[in-house]
C-alpha positions, 0 to 999 in steps of 0.5 A, a space after each residue: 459836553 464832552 470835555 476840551 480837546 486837551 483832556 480828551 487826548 489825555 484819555 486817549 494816551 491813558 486809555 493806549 497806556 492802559 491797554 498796552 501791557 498785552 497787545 491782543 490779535 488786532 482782529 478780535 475776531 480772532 479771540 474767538 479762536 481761544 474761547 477759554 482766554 480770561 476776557 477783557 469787559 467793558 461793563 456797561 452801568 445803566 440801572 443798577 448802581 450797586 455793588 450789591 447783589 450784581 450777578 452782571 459784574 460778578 460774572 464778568 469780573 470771574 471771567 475777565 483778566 480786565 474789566 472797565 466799569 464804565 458809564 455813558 452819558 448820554 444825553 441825547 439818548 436820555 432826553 429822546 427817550 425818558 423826561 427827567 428833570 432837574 432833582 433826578 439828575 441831581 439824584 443819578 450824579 450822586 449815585 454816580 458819584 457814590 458808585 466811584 467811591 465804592 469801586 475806588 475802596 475795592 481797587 477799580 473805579 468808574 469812567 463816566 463817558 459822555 456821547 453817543 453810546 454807540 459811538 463811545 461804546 466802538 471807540 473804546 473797544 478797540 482802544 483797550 481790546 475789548 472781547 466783552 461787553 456786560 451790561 443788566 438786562 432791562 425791560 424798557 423797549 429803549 433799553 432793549 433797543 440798546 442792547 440789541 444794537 450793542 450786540 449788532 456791534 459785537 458781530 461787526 467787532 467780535 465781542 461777545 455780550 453778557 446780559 443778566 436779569 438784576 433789576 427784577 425778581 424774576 425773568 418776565 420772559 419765563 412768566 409770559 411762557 408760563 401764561 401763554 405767551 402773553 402778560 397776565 392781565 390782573 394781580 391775581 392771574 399774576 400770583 398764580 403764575 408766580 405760585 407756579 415758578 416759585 420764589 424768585 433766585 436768591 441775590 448773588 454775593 457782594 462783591 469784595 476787593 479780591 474780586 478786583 484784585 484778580 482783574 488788571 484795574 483800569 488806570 486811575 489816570 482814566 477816572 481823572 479824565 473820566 470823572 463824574 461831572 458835577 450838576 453845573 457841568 450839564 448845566 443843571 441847577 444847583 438849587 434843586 436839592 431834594 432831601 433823597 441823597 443818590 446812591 447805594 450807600 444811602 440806600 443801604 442805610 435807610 433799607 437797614 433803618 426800616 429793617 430794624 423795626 421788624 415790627 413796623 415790617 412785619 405788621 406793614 399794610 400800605 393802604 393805612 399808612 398816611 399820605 400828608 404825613 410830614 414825614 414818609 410813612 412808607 419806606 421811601 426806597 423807590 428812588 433807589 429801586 427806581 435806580 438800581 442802587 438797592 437790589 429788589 432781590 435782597 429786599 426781597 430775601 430780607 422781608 422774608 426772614 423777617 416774616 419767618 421769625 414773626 407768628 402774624 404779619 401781612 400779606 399780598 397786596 398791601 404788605 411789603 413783599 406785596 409791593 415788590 409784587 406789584 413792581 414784578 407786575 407791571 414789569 411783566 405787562 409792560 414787557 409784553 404790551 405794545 404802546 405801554 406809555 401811550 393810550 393810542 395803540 395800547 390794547 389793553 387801554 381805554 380810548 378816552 377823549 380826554 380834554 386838551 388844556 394846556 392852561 389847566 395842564 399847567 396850573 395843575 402842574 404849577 400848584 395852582 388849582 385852587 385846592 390845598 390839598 392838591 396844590 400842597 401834593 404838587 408842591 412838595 412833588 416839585 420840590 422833593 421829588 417823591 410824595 407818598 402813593 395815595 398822594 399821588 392817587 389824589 393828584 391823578 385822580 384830579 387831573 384825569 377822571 375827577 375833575 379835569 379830565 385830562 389825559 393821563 400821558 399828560 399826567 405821566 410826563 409830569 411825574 416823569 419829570 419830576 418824580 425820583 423813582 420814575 420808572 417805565 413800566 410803574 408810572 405808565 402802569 399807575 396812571 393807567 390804573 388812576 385814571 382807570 383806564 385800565 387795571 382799575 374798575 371801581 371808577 365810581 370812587 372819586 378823591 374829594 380833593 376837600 375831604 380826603 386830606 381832611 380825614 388824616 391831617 384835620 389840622 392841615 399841618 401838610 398844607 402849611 408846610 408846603 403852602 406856607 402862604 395859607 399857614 395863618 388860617 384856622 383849621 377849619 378853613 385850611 382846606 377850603 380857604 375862599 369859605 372864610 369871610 374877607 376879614 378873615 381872609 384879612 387876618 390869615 394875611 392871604 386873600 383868596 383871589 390875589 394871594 391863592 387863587 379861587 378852586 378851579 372847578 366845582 368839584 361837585 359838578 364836574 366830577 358828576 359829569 366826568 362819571 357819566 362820560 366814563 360810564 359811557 366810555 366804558 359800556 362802549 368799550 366793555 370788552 377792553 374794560 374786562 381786559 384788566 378786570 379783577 374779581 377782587 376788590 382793589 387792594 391797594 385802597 382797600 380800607 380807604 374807600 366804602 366797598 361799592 360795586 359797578 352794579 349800581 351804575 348800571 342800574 342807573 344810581 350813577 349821579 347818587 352813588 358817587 363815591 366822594 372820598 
């Protein structure tokens, strides 16, 4: 996938032309001899695609006479390490793409490189004389790996490296110092420790085009060889287009759209908004978090200044700020957890025997579990990319402690996959919690796959959207379709069986059974279960589900008490 012979020799006379006007010392080792030389940076794009607050680039650009902005795709080292599916690449190109046109406006541009990144990043060095490397400082033990690998190579070369926190509020490090040494476990551990270190650093300033102007710029001969390819070069699908458009500028305009209705802002409680809304009722800037194409930091500093003007607005958990928070959150335990994406050797995880089915496994994934509501979700999943949080409580839910009591690795793998805000620490973090296997105690609070779709959209416009092939059928049956009678079933055009298939499971039954198996696990594994246990009840389904506590479990109220939502 690296290009023919031809155009890789271009880049190699270009990248010589580039790096000619000043030969340095052939030993970079030597640089270290007049440490108050303006560098020559490689910056290393890996998740923040922005311009906007970068305190990376920012500095390497105030200490460099040179500076490549460059991104190396990887694709073997993407695929070993992350599951992403097609509308995600599609998502990362334009990104991509959009990050070339901004650097273009301000003088630079961006060379996409394709290979092994430490090949490529050997290479390039000592091609164009590198003395710096940057890059964003990331908690994903892949992305460490990386950089501790970057910075063995800089003691073989003689390059220094440059790591700066941006895609966080706030340092993990300093929060585990401040606890210990280890994560705090629960959300409200977590603010506490919060309280003590303040409010996060304020965004750096955007860069301009005097910030390139006192760099040399790469040669623009480099982008043409370097250029981001196009979804039919990685030989990605061009028909997955997801209604989410990639990149900063997108980003900055939908962050400035909500921001607008600072009311909407200031009164925002996510546990009311509606997860079958034809429309997102959340803000739908995940995708570009997840990236790095807006800043956490600058969302962060803006909300702020709203609630500043506003006499009443929410607070955490469920207010805007509050699910930064819950980002920070599971930042910081994945950060510090051992085996964070996995239940084998996760500490602080319930050792479940979960079922291994393939053929439920697929038609979960598929859409064909016999539940509109369920299938609906995992439609509008695949074919979007995104579906709103209680969505995707409903959907974990069933695949995992509700009903088909399958593992949530299984889970998360799909939702890697498939998801455009995909991330390490949040995916692992929610699956955990979903199936409450850790983070969430309440388990005997169980999405009916019926009524909780029911409750916002009794019509079931969502379902016709995303299951056009039920659309005909009247209200009172769009979420339960094989309980109309044939004739009817005639007269919608859709016969339960042929057309959509009959539900999987009775919910009823299995879900009684499955809530037996969790109690057994979790008196089993008490002192794990309190691990992640919160005194507080869950805040982000607070208002959604009746208050009902573990007591009646143990005393044996199990199989009466369940909590059909």
């Amino acid at each position: 996938m690296e290009g023919n012979a031809s155009q890789r020799e271009r880049c190699h006379q270009s990248s010589q032309r580039s790096s000619s006007p000043e030969r340095l010392p052939a030993n970079p080792r030597d640089l270290k001899k007049t440490p108050r030389m303006p560098h020559r940076t490689i910056h290393l794009f890996r998740k923040e695609l922005r311009l906007h607050d970068n305190p990376t680039l920012l500095a390497a650009l105030e200490s460099s006479e040179v500076v490549y902005p460059i991104y190396i795709l990887d694709r073997k080292f993407m695929t070993s390490v992350m599951n992403i599916g097609a509308l995600r690449w599609h998502f990362l190109l334009q990104s991509l793409e959009n990050l070339q046109k901004n650097l273009l406006q301000l003088d630079s541009c961006l060379l996409v490189i394709q290979g092994e990144y430490g090949a490529v990043l050997r290479d390039h060095v000592k091609k164009w004389n590198i003395t710096q490397v940057s890059l964003d400082a990331e908690v994903e033990p892949f992305y460490k790996e990386m950089e501790a690998n970057i910075r063995s190579l800089g003691e073989e070369l003689g390059f220094e490296v440059l790591s700066l926190i941006g895609h966080s509020l706030y340092d993990a490090k300093r929060i585990l110092d401040l606890n210990g040494g280890t994560p705090p476990l629960t959300y409200k551990r977590f603010l506490h420790i919060l309280s003590l270190l303040g409010d996060p650093e304020a965004p750096v300033r955007n860069l301009a085009a005097e910030d390139f102007q006192r760099c040399r710029p790469p040669d623009l001969c480099l982008a043409e060889c370097y250029r981001v390819p196009l979804p039919v070069d990685l030989k990605i699908p061009t028909e997955c287009l997801s209604p989410w458009k990639g990149g900063e500028t997108e980003g900055l305009q939908r962050l400035e759209q909500h921001l607008m209705n600072q009311g909407w802002v200031a009164s925002f409680t996510k546990p009311r908004t509606i997860p079958n809304s034809l429309l997102p009722s959340t803000t739908g800037l995940s995708p570009y978090f997840s990236l790095g194409c807006l800043s956490v930091r600058s969302f962060f500093y803006r909300l702020s200044n709203i609630y500043a003007q506003s006499k009443h607005h929410s607070l955490p958990p469920v207010s805007l700020q509050g699910q930064l928070l819950w980002r920070e959150f599971f930042y910081t335990v994945a950060a510090a957890t051992p085996n964070f994406t996995k239940m084998s050797g996760n500490p602080i995880c319930l050792q479940i025997n979960w079922y291994e089915d393939a053929e439920r496994l697929h038609k979960w994934k598929t859409a064909q579990t016999g539940f509109p509501w369920i299938d609906a979700i995992m439609t509008q999943l695949r074919q979007e990319g995104w579906i709103h949080h209680l969505a995707r409580h409903a959907a974990a839910c069933f695949l995992t402690r509700g009903d088909l009591w399958i593992s949530w690795e299984e889970g998360m793998k799909v939702f890697e996959e498939m998801l455009l805000d995909a991330d390490y620490s949040i995916n692992a973090g929610n699956w955990m919690w979903l199936s409450a296997s850790a983070f969430f105690h309440q388990y005997t609070r169980i999405f009916c796959p019926v009524r909780f779709g029911k409750r916002t959209d009794p019509e079931g416009q969502y379902i016709r959207k995303y299951l056009p092939i039920l659309k005909n059928f009247p209200s009172k049956y769009i979420y339960e379709p094989w309980t109309a009678s044939e004739e009817e079933q005639k007269e919608a055009g859709c016969i339960i069986g042929q057309d959509y298939p009959f539900p999987m499971v009775n919910h009823k039954e299995v879900s009684d059974h499955n809530l037996q198996l969790m109690k057994q696990v979790r008196e089993e594994q008490y002192r794990t279960a309190q691990l992640t246990r919160d005194d507080a009840d869950d805040p982000m389904e607070m208002k959604i589900k009746r208050d009902h506590s573990e007591e009646n479990v143990k005393k044996g109220k199990v199989a009466r008490t369940t909590e059909q939502t």
